[in-house]
Backbone atoms as SQL, in Angstrom:
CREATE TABLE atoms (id INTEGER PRIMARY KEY, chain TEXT, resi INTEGER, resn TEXT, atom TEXT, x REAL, y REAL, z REAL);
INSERT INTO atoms VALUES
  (1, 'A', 1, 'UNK', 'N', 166.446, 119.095, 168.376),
  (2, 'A', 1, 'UNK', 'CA', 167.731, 119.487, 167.841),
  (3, 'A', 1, 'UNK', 'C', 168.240, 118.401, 166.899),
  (4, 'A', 2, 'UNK', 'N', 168.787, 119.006, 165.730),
  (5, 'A', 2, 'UNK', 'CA', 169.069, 117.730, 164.524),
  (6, 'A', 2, 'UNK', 'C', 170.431, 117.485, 165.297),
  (7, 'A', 3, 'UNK', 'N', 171.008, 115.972, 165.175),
  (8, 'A', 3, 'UNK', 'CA', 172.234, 115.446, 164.929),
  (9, 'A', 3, 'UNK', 'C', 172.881, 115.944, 163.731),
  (10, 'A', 4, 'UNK', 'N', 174.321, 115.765, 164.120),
  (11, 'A', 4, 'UNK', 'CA', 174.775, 116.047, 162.508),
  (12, 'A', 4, 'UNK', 'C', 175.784, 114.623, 162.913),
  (13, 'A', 5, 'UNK', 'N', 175.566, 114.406, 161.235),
  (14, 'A', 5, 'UNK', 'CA', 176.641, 112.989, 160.551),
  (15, 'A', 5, 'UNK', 'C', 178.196, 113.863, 160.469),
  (16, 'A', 6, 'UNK', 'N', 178.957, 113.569, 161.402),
  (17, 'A', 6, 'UNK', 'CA', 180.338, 113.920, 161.042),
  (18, 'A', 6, 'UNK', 'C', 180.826, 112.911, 160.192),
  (19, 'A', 7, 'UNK', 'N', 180.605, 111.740, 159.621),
  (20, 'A', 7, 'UNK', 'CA', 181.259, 110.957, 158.584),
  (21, 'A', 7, 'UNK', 'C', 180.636, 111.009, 157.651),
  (22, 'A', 8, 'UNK', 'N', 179.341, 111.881, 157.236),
  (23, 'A', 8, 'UNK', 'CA', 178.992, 112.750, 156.110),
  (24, 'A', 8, 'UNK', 'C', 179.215, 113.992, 156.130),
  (25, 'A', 9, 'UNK', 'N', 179.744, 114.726, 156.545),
  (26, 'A', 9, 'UNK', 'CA', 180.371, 116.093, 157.107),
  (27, 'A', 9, 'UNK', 'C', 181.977, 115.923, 156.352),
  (28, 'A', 10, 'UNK', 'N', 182.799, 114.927, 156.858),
  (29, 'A', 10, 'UNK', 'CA', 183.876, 114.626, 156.574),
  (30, 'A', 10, 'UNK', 'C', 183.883, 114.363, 155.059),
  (31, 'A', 11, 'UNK', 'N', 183.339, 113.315, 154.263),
  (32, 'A', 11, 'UNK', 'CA', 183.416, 113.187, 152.717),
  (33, 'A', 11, 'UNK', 'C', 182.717, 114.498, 152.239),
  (34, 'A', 12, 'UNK', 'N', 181.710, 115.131, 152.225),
  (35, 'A', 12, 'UNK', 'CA', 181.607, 116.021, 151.204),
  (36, 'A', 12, 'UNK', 'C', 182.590, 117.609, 151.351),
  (37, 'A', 13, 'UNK', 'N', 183.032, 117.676, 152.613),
  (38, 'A', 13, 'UNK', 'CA', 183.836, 119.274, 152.800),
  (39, 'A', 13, 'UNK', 'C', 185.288, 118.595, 153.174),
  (40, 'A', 14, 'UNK', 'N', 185.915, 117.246, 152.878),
  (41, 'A', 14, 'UNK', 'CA', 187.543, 117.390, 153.106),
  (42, 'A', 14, 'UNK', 'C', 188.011, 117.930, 152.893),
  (43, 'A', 15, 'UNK', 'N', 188.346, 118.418, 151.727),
  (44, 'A', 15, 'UNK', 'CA', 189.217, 119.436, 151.156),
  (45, 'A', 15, 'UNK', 'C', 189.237, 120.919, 152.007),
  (46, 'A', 16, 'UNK', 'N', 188.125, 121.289, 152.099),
  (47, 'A', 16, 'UNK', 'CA', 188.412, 122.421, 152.990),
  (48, 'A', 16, 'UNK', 'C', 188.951, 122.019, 154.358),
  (49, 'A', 17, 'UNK', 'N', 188.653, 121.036, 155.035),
  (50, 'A', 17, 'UNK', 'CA', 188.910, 120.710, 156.044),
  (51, 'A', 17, 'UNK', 'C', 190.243, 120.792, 156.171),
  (52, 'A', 18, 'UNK', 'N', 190.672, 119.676, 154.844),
  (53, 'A', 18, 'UNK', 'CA', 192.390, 119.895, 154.799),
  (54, 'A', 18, 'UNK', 'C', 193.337, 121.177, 154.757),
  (55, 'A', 19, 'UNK', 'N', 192.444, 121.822, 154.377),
  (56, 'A', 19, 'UNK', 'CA', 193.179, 123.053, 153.880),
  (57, 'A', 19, 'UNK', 'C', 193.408, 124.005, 155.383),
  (58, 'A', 20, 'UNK', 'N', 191.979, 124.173, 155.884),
  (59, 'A', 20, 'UNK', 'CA', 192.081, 125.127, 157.304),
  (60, 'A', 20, 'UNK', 'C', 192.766, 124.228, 158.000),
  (61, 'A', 21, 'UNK', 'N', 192.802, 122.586, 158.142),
  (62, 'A', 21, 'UNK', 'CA', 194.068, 121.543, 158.993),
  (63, 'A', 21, 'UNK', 'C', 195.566, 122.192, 159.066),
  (64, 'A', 22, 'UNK', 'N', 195.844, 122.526, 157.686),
  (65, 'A', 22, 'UNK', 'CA', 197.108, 122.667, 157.167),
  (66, 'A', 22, 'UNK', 'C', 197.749, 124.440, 157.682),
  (67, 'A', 23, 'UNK', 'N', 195.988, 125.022, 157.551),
  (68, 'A', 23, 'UNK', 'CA', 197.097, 126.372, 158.568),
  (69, 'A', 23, 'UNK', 'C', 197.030, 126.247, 160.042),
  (70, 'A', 24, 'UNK', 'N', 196.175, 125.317, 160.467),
  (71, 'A', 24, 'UNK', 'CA', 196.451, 125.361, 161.823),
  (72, 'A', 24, 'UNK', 'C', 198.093, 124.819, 162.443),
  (73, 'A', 25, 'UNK', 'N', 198.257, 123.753, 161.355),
  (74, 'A', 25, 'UNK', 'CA', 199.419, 122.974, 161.418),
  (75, 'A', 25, 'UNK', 'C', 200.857, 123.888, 160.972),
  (76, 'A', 26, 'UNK', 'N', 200.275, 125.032, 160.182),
  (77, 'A', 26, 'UNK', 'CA', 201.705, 126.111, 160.118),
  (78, 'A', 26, 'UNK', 'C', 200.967, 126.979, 161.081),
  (79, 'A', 27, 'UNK', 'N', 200.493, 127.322, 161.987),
  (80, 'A', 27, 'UNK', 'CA', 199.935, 128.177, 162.854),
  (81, 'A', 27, 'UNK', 'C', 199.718, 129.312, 162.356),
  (82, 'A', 28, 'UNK', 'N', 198.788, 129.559, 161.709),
  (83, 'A', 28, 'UNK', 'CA', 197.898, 130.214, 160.622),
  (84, 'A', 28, 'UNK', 'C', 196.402, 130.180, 161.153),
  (85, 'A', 29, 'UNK', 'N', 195.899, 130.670, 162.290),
  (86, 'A', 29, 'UNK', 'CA', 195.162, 131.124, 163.336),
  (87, 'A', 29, 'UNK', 'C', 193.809, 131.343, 162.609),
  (88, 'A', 30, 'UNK', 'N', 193.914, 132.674, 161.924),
  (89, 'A', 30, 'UNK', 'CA', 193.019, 133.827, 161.585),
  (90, 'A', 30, 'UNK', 'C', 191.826, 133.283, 160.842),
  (91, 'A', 31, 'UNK', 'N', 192.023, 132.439, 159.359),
  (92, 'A', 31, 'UNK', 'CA', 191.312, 131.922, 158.898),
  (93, 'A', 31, 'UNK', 'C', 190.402, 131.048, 159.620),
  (94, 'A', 32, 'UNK', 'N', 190.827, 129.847, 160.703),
  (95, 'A', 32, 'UNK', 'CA', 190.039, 129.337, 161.077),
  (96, 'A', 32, 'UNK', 'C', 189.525, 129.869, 162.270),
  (97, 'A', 33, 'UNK', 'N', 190.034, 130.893, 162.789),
  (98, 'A', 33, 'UNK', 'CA', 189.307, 131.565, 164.140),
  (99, 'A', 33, 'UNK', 'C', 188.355, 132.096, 163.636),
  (100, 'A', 34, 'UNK', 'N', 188.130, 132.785, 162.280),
  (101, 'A', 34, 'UNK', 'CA', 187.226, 133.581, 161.475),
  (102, 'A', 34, 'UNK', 'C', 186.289, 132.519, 161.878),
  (103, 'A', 35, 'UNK', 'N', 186.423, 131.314, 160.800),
  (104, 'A', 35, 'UNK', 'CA', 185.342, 130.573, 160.409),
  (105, 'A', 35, 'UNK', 'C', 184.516, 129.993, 162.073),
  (106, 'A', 36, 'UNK', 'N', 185.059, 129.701, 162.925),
  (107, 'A', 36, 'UNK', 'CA', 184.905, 129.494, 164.350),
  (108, 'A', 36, 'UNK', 'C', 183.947, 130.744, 164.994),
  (109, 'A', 37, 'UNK', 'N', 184.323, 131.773, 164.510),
  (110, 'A', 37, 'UNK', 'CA', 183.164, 132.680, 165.222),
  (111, 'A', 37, 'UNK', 'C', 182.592, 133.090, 164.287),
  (112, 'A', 38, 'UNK', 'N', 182.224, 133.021, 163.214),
  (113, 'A', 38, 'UNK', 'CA', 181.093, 133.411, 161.905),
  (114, 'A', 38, 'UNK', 'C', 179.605, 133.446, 162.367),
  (115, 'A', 39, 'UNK', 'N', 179.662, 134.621, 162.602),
  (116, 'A', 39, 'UNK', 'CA', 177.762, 134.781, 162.434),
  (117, 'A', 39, 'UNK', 'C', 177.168, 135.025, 161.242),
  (118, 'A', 40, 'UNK', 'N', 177.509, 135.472, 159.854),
  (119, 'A', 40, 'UNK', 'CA', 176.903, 135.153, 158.759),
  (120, 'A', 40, 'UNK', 'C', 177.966, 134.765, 157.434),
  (121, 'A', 41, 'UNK', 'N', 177.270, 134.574, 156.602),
  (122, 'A', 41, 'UNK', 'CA', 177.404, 134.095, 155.467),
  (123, 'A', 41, 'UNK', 'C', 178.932, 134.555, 154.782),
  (124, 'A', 42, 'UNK', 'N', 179.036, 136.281, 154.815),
  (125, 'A', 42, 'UNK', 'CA', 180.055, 136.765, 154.243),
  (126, 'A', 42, 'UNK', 'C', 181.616, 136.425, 155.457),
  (127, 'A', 43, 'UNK', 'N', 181.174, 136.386, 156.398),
  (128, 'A', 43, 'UNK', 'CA', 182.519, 136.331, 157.579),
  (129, 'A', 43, 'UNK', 'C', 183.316, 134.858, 156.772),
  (130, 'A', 44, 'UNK', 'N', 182.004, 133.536, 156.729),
  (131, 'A', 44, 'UNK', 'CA', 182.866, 132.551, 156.324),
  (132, 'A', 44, 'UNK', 'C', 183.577, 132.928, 154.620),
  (133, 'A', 45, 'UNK', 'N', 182.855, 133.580, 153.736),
  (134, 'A', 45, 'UNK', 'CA', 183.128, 133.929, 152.578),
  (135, 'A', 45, 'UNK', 'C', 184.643, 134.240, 152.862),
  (136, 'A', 46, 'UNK', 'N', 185.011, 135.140, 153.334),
  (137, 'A', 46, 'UNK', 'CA', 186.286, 135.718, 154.111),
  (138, 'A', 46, 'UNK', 'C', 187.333, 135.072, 155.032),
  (139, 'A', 47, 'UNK', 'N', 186.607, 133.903, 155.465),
  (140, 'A', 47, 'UNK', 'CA', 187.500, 132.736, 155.908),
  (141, 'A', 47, 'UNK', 'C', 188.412, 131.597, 155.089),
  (142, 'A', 48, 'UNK', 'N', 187.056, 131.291, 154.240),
  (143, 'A', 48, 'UNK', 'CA', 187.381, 130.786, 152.769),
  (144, 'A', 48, 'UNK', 'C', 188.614, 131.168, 151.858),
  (145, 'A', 49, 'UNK', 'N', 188.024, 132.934, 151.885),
  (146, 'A', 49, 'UNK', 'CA', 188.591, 133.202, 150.869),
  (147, 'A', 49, 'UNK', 'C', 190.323, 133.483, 151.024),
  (148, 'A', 50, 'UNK', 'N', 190.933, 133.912, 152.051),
  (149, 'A', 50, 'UNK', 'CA', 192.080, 133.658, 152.986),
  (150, 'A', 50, 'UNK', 'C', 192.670, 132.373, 152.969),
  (151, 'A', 51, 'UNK', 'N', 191.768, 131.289, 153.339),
  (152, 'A', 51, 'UNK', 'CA', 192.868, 129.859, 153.421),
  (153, 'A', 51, 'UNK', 'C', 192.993, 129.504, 151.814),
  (154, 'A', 52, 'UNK', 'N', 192.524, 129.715, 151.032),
  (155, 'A', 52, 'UNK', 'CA', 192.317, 129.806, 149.334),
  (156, 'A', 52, 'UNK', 'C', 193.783, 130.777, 149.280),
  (157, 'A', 53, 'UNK', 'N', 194.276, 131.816, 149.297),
  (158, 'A', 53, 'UNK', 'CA', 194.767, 132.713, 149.433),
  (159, 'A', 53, 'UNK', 'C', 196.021, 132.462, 149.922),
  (160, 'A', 54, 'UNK', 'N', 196.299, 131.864, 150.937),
  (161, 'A', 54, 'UNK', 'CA', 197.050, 130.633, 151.541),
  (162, 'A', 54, 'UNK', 'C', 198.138, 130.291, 151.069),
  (163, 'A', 55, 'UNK', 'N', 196.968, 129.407, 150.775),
  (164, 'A', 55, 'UNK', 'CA', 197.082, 128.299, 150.169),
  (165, 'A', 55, 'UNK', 'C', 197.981, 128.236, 148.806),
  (166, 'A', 56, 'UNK', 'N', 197.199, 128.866, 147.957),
  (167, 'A', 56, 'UNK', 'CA', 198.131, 129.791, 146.635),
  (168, 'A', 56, 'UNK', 'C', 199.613, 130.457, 146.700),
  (169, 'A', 57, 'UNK', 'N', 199.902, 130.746, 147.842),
  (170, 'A', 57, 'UNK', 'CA', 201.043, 131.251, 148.257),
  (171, 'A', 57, 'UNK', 'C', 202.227, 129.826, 148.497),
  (172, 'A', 58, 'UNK', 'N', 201.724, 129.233, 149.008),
  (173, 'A', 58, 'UNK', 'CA', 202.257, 127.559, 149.882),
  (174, 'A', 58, 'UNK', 'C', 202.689, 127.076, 147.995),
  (175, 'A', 59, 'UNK', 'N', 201.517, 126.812, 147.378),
  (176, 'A', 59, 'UNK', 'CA', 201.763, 126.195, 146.171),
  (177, 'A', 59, 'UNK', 'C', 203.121, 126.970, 145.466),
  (178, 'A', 60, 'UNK', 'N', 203.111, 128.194, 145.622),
  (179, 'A', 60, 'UNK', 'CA', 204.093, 129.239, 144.408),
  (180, 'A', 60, 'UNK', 'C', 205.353, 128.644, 145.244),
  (181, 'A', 61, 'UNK', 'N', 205.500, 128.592, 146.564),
  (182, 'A', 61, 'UNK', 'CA', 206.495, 128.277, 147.161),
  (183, 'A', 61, 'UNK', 'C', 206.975, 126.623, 147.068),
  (184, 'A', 62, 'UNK', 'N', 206.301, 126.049, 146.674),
  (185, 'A', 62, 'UNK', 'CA', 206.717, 124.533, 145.918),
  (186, 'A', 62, 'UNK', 'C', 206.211, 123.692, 146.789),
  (187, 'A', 63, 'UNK', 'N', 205.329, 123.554, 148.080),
  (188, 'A', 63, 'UNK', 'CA', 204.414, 123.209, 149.315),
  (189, 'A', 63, 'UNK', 'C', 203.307, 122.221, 148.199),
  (190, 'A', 64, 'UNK', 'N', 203.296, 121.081, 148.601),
  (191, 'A', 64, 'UNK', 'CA', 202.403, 120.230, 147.954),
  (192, 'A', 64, 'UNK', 'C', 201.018, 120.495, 148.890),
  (193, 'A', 65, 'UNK', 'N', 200.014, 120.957, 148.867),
  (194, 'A', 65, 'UNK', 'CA', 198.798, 121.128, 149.313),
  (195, 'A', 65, 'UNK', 'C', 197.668, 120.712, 148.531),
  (196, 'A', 66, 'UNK', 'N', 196.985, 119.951, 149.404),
  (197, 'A', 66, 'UNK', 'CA', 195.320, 120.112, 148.312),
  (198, 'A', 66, 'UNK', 'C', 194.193, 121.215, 148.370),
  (199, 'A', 67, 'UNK', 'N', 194.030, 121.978, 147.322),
  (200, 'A', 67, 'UNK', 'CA', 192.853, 122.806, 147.309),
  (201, 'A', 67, 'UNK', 'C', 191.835, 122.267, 146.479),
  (202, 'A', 68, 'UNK', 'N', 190.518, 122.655, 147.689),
  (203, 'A', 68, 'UNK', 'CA', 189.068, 121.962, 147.521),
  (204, 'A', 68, 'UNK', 'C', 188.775, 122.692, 145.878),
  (205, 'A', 69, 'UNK', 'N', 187.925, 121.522, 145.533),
  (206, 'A', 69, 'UNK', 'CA', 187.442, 122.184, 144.253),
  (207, 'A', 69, 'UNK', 'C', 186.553, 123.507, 144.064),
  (208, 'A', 70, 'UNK', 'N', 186.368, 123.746, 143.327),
  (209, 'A', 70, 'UNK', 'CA', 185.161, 124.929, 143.291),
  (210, 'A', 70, 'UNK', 'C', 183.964, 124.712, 143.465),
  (211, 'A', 71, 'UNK', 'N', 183.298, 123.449, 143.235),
  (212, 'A', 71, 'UNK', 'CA', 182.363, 123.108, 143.646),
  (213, 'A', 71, 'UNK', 'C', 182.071, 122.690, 144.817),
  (214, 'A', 72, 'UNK', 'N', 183.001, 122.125, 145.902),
  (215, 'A', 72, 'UNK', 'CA', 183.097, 121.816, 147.056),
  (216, 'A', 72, 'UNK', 'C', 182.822, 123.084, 147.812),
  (217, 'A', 73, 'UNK', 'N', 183.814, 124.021, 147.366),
  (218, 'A', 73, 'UNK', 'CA', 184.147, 125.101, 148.321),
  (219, 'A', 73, 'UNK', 'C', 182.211, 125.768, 147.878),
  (220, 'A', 74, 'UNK', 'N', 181.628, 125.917, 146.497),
  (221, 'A', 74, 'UNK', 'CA', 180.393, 126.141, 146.527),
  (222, 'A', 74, 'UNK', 'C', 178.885, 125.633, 147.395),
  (223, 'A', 75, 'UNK', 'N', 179.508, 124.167, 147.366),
  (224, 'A', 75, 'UNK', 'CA', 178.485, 123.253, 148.169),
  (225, 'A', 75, 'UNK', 'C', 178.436, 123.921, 149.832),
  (226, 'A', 76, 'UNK', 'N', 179.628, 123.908, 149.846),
  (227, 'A', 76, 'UNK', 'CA', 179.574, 124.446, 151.520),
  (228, 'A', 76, 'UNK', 'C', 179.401, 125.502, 151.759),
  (229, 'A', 77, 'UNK', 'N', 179.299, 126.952, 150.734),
  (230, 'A', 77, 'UNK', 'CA', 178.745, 128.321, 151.076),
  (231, 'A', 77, 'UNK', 'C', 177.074, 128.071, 150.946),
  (232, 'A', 78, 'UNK', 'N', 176.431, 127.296, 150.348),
  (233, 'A', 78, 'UNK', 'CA', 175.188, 127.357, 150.306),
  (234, 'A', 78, 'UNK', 'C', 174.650, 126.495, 151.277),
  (235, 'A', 79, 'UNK', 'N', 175.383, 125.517, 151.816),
  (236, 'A', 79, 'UNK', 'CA', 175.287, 124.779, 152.825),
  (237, 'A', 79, 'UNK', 'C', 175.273, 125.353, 154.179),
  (238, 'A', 80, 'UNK', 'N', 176.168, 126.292, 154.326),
  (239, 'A', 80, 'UNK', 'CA', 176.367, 127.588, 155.679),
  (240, 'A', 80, 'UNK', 'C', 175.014, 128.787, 155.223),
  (241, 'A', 81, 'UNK', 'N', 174.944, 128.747, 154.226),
  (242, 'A', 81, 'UNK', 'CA', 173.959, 130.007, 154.146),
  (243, 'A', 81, 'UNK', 'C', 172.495, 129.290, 154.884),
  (244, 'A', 82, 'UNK', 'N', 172.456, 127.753, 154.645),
  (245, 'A', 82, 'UNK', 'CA', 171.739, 127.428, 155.465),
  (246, 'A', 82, 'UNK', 'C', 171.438, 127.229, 156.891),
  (247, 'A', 83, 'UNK', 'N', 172.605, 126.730, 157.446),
  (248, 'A', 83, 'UNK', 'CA', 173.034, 126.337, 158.709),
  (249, 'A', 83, 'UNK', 'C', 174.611, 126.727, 158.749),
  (250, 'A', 84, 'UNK', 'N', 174.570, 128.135, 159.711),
  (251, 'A', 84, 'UNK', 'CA', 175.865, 128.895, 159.897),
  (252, 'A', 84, 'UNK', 'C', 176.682, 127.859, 160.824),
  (253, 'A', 85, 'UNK', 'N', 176.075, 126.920, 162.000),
  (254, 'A', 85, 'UNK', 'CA', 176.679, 125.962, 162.455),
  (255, 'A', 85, 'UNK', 'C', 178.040, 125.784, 161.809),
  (256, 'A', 86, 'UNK', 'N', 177.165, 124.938, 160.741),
  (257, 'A', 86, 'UNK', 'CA', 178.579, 124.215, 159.951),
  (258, 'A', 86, 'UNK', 'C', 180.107, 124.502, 159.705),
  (259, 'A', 87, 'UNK', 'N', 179.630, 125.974, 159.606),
  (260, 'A', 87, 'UNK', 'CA', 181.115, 126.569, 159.307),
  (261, 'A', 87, 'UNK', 'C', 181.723, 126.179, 160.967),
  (262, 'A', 88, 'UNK', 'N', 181.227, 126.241, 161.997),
  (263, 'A', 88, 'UNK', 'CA', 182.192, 126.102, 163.400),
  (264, 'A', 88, 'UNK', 'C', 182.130, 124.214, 163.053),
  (265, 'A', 89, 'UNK', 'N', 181.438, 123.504, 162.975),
  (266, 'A', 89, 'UNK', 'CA', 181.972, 122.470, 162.490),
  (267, 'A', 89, 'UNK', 'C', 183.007, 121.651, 161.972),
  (268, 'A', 90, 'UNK', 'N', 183.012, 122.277, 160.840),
  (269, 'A', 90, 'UNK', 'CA', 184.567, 122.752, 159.999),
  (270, 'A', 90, 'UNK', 'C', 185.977, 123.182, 160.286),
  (271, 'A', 91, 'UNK', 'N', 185.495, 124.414, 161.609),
  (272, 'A', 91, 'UNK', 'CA', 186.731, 124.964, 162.129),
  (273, 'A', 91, 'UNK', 'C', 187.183, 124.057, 163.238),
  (274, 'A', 92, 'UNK', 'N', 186.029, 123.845, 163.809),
  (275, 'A', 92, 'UNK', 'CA', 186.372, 122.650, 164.782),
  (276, 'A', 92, 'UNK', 'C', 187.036, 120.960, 164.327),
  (277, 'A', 93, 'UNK', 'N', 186.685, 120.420, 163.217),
  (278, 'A', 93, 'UNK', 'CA', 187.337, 119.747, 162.823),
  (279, 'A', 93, 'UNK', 'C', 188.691, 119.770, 162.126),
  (280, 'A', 94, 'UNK', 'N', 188.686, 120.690, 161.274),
  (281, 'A', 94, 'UNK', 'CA', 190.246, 121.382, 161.125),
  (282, 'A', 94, 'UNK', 'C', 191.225, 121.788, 161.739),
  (283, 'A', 95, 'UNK', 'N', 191.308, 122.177, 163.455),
  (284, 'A', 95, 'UNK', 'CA', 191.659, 122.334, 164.533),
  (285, 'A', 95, 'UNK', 'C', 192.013, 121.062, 164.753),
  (286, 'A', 96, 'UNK', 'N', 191.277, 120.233, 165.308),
  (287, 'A', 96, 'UNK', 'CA', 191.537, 118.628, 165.778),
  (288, 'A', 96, 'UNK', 'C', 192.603, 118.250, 164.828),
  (289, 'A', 97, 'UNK', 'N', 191.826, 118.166, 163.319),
  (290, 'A', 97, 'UNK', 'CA', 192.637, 117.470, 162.263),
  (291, 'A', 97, 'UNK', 'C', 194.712, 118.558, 162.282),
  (292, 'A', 98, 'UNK', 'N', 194.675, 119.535, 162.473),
  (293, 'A', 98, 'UNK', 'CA', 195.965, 120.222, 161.965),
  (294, 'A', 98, 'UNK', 'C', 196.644, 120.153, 163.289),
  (295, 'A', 99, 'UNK', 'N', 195.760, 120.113, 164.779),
  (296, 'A', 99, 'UNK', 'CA', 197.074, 119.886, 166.015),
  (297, 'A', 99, 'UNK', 'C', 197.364, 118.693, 165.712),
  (298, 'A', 100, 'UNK', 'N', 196.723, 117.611, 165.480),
  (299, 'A', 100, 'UNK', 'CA', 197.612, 116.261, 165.070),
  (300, 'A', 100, 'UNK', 'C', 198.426, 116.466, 164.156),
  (301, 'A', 101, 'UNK', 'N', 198.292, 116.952, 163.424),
  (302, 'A', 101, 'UNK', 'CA', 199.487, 116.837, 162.008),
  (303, 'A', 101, 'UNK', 'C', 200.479, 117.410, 163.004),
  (304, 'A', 102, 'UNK', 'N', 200.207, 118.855, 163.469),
  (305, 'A', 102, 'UNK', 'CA', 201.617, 119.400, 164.532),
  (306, 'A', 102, 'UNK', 'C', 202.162, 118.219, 165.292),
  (307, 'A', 103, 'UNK', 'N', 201.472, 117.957, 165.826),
  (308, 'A', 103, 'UNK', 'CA', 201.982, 116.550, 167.211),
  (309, 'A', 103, 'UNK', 'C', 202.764, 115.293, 166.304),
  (310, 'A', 104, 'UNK', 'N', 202.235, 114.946, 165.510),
  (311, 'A', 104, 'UNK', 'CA', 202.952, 113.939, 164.596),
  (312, 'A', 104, 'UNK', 'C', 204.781, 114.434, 164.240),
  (313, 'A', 105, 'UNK', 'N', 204.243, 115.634, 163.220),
  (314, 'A', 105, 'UNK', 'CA', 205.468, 116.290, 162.362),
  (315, 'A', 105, 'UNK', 'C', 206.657, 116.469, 163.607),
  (316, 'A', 106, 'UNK', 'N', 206.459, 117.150, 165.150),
  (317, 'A', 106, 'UNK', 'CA', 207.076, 117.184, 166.041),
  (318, 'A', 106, 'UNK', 'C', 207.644, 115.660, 166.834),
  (319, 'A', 107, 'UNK', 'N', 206.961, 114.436, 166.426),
  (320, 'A', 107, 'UNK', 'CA', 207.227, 113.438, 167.111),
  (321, 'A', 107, 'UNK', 'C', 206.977, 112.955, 168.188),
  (322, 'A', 108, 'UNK', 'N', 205.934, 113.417, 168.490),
  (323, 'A', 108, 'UNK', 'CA', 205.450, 113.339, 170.109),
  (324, 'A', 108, 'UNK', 'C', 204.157, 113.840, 170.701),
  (325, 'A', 109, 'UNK', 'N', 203.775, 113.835, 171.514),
  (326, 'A', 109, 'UNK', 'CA', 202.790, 114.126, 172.159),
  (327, 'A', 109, 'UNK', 'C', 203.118, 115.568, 172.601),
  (328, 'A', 110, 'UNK', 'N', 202.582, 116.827, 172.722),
  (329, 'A', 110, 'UNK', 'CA', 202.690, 117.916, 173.648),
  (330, 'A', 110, 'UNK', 'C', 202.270, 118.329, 175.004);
């Protein structure tokens, strides 16, 4: 069974990371529950394409957010088309990463 580098995991897909962080942190479920149970290629396409979607909405509303580049968000569909893993990777780190932002923004521990 391969290891995976989560501190090469982390620099090349942040941006997405940040992004599914940021709806977990407005409790915005769907996208990353998607990407969390993805058995192929198009489910994450559809996970993606939602926190993108988002995201765009947050911005019109004057919400300072970062959205991953196009090439990022590319690297990591061909990257999942390889190893569907990754995408629960992702969701799983975006989870971790967005209940902290909650726990912080609230002031406390829950």
């Amino acid at each position: 069974m391969q290891k995976t580098n989560y501190s090469q995991l982390d620099q090349r897909y942040e941006g997405l990371v940040n992004i599914f962080a940021y709806l977990v942190k407005e409790r915005v479920y769907g996208p990353v529950d998607r990407m969390a149970r993805a058995t192929d290629l198009d489910t994450v396409r559809l996970a993606v394409y939602e926190a993108l979607r988002y995201a765009s909405t947050e911005l019109k509303r004057g919400v300072k957010i970062y959205v991953p580049s196009e090439g990022e968000v590319q690297d990591f569909l061909r990257a999942v088309e390889r190893r569907i893993g990754l995408a629960r990777e992702i969701a799983i780190k975006a989870l971790t990463r967005g209940l902290q932002m909650e726990v912080s923004s609230s002031g406390g521990e829950k």
